[in-house]
N, CA, C and O atoms as a MOPAC input file, in Angstrom:
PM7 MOZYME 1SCF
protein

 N      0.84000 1    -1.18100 1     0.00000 1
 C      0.00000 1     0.00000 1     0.00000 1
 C      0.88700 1     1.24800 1     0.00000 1
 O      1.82400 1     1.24700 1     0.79800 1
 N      0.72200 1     2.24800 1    -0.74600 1
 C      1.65200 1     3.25700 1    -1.06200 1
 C      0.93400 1     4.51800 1     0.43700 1
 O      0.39800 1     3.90900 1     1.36300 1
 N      0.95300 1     5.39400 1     0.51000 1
 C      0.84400 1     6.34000 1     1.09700 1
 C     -0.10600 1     7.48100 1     0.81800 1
 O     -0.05800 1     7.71900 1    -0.38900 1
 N     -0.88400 1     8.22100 1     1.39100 1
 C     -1.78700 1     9.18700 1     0.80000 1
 C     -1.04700 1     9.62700 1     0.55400 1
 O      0.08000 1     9.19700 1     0.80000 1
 N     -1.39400 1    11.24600 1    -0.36200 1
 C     -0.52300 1    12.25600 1    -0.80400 1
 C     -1.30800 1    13.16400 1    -1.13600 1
 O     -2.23100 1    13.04200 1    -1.94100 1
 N     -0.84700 1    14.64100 1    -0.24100 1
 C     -1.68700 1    15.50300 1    -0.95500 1
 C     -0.33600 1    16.67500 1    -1.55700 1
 O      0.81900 1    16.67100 1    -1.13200 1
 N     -0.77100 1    17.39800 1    -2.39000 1
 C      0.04900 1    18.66400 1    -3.15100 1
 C     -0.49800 1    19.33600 1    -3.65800 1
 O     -1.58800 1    19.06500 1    -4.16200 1
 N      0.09200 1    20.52200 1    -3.71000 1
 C     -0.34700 1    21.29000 1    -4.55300 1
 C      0.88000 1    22.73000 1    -5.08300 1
 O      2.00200 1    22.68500 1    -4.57700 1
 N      0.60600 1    23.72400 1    -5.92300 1
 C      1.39300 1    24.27100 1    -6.42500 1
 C      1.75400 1    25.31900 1    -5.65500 1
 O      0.86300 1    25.66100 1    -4.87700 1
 N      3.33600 1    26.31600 1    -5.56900 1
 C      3.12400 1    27.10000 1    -4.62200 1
 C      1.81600 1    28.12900 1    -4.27500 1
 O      1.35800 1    28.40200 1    -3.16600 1
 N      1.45900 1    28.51500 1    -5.36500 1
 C      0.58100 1    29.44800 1    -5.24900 1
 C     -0.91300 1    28.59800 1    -4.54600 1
 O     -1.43000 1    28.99800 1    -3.50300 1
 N     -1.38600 1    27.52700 1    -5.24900 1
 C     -2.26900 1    26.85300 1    -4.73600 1
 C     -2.09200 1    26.15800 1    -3.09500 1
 O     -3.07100 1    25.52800 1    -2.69500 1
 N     -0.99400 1    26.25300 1    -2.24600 1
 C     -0.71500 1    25.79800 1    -1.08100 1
 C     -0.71300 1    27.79500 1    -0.48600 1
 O     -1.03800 1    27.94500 1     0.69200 1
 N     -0.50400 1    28.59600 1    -0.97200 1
 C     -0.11300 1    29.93800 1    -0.51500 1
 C     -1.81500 1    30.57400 1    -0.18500 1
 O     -2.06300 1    31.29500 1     0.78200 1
 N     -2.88500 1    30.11500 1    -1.23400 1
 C     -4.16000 1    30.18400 1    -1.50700 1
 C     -5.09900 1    29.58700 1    -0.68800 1
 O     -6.06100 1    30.15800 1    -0.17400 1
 N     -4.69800 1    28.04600 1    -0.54400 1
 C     -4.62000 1    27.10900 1     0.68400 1
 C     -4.75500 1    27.55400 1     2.22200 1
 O     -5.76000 1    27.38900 1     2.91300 1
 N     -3.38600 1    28.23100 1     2.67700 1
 C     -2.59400 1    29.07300 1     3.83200 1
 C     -3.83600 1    30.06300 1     4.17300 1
 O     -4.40400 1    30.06600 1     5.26500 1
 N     -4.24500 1    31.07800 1     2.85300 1
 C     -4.63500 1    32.35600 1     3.12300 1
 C     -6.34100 1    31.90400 1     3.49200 1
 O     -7.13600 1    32.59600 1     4.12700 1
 N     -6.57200 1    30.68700 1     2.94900 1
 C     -8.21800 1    30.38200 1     3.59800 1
 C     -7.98800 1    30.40700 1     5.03900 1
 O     -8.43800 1    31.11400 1     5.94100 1
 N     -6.95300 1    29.19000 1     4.99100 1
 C     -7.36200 1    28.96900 1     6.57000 1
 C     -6.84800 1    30.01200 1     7.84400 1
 O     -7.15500 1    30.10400 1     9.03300 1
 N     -6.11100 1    30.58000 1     7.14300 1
 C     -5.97500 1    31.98000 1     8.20600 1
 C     -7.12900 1    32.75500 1     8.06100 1
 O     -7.74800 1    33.04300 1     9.08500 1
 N     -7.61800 1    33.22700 1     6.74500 1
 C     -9.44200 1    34.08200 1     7.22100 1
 C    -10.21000 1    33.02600 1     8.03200 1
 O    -10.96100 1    33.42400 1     8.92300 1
 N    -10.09600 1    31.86100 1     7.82000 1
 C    -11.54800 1    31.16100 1     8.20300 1
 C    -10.85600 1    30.82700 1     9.88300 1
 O    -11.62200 1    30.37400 1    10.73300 1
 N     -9.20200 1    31.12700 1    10.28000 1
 C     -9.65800 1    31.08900 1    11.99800 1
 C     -9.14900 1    33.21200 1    12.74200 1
 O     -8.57800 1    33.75900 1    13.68500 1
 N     -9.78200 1    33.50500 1    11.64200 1
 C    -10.31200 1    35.07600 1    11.54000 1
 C     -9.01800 1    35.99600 1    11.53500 1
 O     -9.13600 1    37.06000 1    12.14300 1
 N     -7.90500 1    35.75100 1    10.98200 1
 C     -7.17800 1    36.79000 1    10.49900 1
 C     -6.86800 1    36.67900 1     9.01900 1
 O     -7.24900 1    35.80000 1     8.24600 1
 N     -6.01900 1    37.85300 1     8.73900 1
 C     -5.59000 1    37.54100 1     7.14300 1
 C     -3.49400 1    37.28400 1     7.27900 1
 O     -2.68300 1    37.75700 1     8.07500 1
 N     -3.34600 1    36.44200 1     6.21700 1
 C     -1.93200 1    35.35400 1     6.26700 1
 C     -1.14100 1    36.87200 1     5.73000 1
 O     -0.10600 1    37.15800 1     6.33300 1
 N     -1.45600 1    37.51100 1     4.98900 1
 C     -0.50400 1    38.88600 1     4.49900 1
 C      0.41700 1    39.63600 1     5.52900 1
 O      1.52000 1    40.14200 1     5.32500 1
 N     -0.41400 1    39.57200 1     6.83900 1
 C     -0.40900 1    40.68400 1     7.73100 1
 C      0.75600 1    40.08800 1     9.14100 1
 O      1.04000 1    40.78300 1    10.11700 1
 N      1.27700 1    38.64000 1     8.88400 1
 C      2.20700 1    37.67300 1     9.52600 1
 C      3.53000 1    37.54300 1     8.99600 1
 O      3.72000 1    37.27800 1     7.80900 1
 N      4.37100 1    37.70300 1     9.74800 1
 C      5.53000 1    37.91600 1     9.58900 1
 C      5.79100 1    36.32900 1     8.84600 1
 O      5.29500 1    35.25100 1     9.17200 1
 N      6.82500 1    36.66800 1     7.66300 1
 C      6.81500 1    35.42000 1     7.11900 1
 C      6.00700 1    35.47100 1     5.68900 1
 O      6.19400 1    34.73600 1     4.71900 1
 N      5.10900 1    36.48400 1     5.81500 1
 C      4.29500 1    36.85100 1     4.70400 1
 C      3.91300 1    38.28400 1     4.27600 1
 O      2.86300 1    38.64800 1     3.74600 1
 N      5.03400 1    39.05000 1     4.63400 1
 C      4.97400 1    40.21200 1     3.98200 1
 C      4.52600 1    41.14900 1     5.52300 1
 O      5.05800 1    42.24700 1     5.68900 1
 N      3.83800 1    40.77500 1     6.25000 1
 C      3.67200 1    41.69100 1     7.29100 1
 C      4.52800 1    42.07600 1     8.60600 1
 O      5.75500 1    42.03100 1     8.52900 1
 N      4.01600 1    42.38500 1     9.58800 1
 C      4.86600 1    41.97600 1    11.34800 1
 C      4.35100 1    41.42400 1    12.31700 1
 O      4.91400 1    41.07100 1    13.35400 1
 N      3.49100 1    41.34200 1    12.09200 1
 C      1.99500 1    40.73800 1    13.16200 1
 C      3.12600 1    39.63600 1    13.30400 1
 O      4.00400 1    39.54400 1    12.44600 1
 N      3.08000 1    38.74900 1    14.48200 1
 C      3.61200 1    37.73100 1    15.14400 1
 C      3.09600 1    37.04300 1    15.44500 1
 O      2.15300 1    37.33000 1    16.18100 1
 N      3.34400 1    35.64400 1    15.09100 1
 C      2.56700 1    34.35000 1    15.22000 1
 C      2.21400 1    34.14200 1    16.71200 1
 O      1.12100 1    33.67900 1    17.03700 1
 N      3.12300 1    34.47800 1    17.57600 1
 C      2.63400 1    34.60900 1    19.10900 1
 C      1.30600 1    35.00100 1    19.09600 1
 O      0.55900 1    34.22400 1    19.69000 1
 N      0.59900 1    36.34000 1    18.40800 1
 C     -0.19200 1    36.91600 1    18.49000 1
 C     -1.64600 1    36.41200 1    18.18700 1
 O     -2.69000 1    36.99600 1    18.47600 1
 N     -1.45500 1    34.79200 1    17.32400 1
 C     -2.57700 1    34.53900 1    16.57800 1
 C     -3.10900 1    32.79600 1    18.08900 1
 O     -2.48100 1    31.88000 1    18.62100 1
 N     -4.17300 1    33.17600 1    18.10100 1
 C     -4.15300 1    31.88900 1    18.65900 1
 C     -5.30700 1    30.39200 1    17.55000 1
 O     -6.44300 1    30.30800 1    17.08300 1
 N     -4.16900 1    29.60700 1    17.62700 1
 C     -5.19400 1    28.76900 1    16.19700 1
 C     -3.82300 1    27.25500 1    16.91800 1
 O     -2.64300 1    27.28200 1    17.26700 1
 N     -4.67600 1    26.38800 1    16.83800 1
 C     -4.09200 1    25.25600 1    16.74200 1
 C     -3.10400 1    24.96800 1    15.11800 1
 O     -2.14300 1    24.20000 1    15.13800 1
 N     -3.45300 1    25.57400 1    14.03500 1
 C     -3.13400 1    25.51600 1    12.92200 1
 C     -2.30100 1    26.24700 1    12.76600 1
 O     -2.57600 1    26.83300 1    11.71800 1
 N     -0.81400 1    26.86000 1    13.40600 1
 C      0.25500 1    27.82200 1    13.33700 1
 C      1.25000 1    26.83400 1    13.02200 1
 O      2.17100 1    27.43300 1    12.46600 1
 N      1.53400 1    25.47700 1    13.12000 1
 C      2.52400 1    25.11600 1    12.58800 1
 C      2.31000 1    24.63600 1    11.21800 1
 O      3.27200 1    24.57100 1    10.45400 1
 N      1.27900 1    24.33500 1    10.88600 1
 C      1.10100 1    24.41900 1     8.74000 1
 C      0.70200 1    25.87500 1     8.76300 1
 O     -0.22000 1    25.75600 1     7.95600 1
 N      0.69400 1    26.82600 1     8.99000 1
 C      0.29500 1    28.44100 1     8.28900 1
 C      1.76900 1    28.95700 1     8.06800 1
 O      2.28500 1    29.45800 1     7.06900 1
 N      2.42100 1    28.60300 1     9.64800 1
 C      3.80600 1    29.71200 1    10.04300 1
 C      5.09800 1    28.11700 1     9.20300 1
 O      5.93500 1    27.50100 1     9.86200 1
 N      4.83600 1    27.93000 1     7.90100 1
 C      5.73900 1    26.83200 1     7.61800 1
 C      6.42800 1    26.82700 1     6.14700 1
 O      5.65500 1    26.71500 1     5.19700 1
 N      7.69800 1    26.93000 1     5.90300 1
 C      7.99000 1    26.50700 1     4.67100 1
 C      7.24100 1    26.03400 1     3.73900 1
 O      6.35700 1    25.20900 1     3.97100 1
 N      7.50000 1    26.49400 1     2.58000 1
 C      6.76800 1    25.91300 1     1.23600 1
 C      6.72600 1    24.73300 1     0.53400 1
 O      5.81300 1    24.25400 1    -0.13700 1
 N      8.34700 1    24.13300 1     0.88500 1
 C      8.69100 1    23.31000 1     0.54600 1
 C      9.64500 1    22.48600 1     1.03100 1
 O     10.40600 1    21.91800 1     0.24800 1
 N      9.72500 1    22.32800 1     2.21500 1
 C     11.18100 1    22.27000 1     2.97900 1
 C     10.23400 1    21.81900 1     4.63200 1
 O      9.30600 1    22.39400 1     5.20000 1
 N     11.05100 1    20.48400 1     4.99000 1
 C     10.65700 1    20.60000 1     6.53500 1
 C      9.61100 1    19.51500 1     6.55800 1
 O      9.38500 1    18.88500 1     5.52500 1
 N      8.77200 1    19.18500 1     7.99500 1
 C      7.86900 1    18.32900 1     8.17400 1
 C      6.77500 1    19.17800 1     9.95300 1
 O      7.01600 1    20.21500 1    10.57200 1
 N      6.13300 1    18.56800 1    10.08100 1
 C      5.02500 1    18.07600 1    11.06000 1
 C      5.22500 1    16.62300 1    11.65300 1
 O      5.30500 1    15.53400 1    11.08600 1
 N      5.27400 1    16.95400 1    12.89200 1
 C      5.64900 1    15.85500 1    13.26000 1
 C      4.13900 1    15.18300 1    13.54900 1
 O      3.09000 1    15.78800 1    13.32800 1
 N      4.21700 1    13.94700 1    14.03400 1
 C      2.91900 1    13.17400 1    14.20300 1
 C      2.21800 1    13.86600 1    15.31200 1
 O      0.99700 1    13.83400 1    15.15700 1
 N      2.64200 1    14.52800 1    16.46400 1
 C      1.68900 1    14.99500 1    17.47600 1
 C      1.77800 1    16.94300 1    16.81300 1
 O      1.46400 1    17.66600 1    17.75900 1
 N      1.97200 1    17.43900 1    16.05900 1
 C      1.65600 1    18.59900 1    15.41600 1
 C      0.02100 1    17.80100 1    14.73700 1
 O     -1.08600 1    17.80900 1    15.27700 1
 N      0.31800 1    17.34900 1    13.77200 1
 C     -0.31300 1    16.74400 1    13.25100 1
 C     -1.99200 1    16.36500 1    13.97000 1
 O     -3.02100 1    16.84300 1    13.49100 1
 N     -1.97300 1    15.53200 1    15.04400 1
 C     -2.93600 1    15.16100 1    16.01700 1
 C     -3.21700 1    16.66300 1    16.47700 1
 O     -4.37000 1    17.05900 1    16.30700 1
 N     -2.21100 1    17.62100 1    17.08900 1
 C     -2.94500 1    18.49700 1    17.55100 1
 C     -3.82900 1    19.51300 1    16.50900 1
 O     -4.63400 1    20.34400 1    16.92900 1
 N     -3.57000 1    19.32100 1    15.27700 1
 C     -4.33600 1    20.23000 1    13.94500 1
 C     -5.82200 1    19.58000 1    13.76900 1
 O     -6.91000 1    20.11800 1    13.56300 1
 N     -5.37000 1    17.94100 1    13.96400 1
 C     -6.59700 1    17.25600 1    13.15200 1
 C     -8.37500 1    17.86900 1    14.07300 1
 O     -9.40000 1    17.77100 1    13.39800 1
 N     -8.44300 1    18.23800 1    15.03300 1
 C     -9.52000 1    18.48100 1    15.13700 1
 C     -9.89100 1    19.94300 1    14.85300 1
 O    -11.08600 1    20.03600 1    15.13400 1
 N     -9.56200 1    20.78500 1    14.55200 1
 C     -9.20000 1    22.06600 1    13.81000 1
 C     -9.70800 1    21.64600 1    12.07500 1
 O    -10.87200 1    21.93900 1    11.80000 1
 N     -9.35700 1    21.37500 1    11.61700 1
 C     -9.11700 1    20.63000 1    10.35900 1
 C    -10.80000 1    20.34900 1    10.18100 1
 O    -11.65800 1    20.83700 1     9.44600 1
 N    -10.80900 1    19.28400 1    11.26400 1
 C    -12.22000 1    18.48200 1    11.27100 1
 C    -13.35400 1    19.11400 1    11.13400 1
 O    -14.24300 1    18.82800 1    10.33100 1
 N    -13.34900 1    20.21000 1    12.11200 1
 C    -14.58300 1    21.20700 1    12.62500 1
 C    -14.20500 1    21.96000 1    11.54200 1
 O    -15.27600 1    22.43700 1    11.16800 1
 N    -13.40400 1    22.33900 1    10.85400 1
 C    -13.94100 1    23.53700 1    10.00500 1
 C    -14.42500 1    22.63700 1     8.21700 1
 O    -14.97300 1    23.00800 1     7.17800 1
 N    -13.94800 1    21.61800 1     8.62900 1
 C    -14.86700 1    20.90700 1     7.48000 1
 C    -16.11500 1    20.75900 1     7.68400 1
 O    -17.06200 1    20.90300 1     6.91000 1
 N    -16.08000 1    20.47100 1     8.73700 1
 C    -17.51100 1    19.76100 1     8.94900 1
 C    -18.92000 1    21.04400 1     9.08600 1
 O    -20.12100 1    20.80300 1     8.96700 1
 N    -18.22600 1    22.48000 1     9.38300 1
 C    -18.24400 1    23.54700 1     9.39200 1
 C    -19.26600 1    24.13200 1     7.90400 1
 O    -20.37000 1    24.67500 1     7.85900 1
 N    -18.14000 1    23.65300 1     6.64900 1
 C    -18.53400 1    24.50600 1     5.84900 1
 C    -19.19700 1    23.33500 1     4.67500 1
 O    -18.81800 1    22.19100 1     4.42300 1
 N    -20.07100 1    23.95900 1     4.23300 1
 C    -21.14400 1    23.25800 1     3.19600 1
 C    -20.98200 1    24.19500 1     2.16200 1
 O    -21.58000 1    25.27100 1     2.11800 1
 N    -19.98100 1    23.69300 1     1.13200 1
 C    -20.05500 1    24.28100 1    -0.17800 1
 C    -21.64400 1    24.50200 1    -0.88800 1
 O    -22.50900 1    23.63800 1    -0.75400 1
 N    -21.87800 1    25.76500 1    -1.64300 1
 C    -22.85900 1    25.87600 1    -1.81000 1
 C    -22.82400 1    25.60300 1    -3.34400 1
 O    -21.75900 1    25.75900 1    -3.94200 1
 N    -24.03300 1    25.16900 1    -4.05800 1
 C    -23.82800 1    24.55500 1    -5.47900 1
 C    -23.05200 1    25.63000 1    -6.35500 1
 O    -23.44300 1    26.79300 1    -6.25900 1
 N    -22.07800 1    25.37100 1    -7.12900 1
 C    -21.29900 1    26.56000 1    -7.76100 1
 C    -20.10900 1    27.07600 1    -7.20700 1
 O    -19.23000 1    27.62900 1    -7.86800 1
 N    -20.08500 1    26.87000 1    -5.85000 1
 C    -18.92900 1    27.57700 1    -5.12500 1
 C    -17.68400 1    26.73700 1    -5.24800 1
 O    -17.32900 1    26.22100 1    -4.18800 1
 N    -16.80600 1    26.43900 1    -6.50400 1
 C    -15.95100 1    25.81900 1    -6.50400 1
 C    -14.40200 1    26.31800 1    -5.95100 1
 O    -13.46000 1    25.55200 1    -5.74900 1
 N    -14.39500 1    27.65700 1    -5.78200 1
 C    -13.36400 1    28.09100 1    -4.41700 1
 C    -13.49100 1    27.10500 1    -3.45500 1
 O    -12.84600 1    26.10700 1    -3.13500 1
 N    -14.89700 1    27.87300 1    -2.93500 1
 C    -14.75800 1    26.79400 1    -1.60800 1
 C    -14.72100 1    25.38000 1    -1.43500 1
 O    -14.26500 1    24.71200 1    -0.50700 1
 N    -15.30800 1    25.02700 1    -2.54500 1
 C    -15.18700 1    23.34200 1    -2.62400 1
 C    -14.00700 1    22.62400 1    -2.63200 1
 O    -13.83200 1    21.53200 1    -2.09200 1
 N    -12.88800 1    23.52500 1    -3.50800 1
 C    -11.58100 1    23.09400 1    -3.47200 1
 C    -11.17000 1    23.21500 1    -2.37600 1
 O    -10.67300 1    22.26000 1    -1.78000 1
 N    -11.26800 1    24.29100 1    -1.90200 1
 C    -10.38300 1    24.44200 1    -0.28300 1
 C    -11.13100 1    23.33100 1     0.53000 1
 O    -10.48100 1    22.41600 1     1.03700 1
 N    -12.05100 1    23.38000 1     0.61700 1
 C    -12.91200 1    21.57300 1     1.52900 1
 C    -12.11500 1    20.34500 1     1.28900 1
 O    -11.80000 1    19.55500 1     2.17900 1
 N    -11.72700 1    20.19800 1    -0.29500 1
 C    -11.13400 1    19.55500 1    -0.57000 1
 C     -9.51000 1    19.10800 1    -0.51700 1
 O     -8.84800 1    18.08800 1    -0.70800 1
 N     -9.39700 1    19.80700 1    -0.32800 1
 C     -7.75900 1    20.22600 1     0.15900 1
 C     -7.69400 1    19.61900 1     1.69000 1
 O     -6.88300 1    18.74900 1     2.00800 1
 N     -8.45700 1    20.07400 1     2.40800 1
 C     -9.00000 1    20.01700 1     3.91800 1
 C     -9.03700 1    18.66600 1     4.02800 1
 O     -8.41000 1    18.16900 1     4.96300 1
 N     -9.58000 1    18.02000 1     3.34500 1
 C     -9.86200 1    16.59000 1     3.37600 1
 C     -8.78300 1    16.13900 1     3.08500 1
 O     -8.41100 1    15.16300 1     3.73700 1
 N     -8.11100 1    16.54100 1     2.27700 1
 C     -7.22800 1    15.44500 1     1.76900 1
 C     -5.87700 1    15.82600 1     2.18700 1
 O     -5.00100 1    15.23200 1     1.55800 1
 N     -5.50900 1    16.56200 1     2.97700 1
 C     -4.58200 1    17.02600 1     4.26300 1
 C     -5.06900 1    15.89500 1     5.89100 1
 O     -4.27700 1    15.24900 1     6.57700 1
 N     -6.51600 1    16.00700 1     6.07000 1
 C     -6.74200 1    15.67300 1     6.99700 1
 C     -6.52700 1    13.71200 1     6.93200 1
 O     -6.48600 1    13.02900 1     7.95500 1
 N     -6.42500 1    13.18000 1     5.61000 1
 C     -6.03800 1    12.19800 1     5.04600 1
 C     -4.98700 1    11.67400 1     5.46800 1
 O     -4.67900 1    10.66000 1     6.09500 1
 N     -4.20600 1    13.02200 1     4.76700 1
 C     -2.36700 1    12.54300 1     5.07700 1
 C     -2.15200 1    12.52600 1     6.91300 1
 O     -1.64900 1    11.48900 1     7.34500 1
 N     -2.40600 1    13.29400 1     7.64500 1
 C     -2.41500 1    13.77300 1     8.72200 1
 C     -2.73400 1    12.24300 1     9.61800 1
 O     -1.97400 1    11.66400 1    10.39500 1
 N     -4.03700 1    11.88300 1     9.21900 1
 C     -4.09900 1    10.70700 1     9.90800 1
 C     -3.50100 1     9.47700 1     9.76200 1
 O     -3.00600 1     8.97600 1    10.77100 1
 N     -3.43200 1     8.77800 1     8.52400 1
 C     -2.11500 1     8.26800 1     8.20900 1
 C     -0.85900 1     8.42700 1     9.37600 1
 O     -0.64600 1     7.77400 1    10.39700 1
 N     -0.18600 1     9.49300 1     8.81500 1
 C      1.02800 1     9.97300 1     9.64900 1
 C      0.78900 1     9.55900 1    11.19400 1
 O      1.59200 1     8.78200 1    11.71100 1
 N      0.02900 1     9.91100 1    11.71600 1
 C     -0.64500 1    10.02200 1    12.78600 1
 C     -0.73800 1     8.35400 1    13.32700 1
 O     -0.45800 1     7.96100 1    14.46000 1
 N     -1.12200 1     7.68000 1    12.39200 1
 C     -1.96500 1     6.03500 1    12.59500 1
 C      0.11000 1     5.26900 1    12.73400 1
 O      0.52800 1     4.53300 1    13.62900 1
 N      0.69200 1     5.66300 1    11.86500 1
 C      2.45800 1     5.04100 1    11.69200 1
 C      3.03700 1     6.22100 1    12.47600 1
 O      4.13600 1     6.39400 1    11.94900 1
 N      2.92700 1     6.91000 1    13.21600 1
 C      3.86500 1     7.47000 1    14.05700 1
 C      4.77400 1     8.42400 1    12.69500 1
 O      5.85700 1     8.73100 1    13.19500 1
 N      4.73700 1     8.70800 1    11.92400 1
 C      5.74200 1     9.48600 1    11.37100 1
 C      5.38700 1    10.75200 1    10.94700 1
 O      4.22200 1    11.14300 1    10.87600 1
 N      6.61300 1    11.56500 1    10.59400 1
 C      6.46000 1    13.21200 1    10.03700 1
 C      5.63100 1    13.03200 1     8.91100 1
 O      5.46500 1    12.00600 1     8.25100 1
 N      5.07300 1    14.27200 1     8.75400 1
 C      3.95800 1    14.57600 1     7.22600 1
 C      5.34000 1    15.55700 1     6.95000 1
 O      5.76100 1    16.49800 1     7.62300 1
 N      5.96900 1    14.84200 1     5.45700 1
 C      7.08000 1    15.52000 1     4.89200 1
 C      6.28700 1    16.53600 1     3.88900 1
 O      5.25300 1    16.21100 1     3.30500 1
 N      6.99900 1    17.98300 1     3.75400 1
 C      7.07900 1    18.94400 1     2.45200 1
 C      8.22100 1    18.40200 1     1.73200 1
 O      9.16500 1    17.72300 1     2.13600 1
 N      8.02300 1    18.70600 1     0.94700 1
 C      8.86600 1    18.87200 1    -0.12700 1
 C      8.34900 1    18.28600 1    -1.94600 1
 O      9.12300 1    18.44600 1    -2.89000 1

């Protein structure tokens, strides 16, 4: 059995980033790391170690990971794409299929690798 896998392109992981920072109510521009100064200290979100993270470089370890997945969960379970809304559907989808890899990782004890 091979491994889930999710990816996507920088811009589509950067697009990715900038949902889930509006949807746990700030914007990703305004964070150091992304053009702003605001300080990750400042944000409180279980989801700061995939927002505040390399593009391509690095990992999540298995208890990062566990501590995201219910974050992850609730804001899926959260949002009901509406017919047409294929923004949001993708980002659901993304969600899912992060929350995929995550458990996996999670189920074998190992890092969720970038790169």
């Amino acid at each position: 059995m091979t491994s889930p896998d999710v990816s996507w392109s920088y811009t589509g992981f950067h697009m990715f980033r900038q949902w889930l920072a509006d949807t746990e109510g700030f914007t990703l521009a305004e964070m150091r790391g992304f053009g702003g100064h605001r300080e990750w200290s400042s944000v409180s979100t279980t989801l700061t170690p995939l927002l505040d993270h390399p593009d391509d470089d690095g990992s999540l370890t298995a208890a990062q990971c566990a501590a995201m997945l219910p974050r992850l969960e609730a804001i899926i379970d959260q949002l009901r794409p509406e017919d047409g809304d294929l923004v949001l559907q993708r980002r659901v989808d993304d969600a899912r299929q992060l929350v995929t890899v995550m458990k996996y990782c999670l189920g074998k004890g190992v890092d969720l690798l970038f790169g």
